[in-house]
N, C-alpha and C positions, 0 to 999 in steps of 0.2 A: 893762511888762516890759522888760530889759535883753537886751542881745546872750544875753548870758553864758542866761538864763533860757529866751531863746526857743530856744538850742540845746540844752539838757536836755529842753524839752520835745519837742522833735524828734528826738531823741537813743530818749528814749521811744516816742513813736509809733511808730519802728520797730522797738524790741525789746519791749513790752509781749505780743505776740504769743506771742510765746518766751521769757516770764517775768522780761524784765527785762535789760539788759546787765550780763555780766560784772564782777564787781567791780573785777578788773584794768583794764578798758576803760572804767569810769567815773572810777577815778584817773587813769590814762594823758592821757585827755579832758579832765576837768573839775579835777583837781587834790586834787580830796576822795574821802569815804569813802563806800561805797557807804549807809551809814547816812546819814549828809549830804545826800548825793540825793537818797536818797528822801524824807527830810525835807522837803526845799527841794521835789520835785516834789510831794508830799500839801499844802502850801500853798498850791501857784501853781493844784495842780485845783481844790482849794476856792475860792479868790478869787477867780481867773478862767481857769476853764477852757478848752481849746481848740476854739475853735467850728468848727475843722474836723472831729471829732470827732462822733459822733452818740450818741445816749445810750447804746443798749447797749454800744458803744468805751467810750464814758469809766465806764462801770459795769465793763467788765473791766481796763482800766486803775489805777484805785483800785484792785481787786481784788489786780491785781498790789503797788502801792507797799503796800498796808496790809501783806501777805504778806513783802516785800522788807525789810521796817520792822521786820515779827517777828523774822525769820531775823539781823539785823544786831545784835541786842541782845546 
């Protein structure tokens, strides 16, 4: 994973909680669109997930990005 990556996924861990950051504050942040995000984050859970995470975290986490992923359409 890249800088750029492992700060999305950090970025996540702490708003997952709370449905996800702001679309504003994912542009502002990372430069893209909240659709983008959550793309790029539903990839990097599937391939490699974060092992700081424990399974029911990373089960409401996807929960979140699949949820984030609808709403962006």
């Amino acid at each position: 994973m890249n800088d750029k990556q492992l700060q999305m996924i950090q970025f996540e861990k702490n708003w997952y909680p709370l449905g996800g950051g702001s679309a504003k504050q994912i542009t502002e942040q990372f430069g893209v669109s909240d659709r983008d995000f959550f793309a790029e984050l539903d990839r990097l859970v599937d391939t490699d997930p974060p092992e700081t995470l424990s399974d029911s975290e990373l089960r409401r986490m996807r929960q979140v990005i699949k949820r984030r992923l609808w709403m962006a359409r």
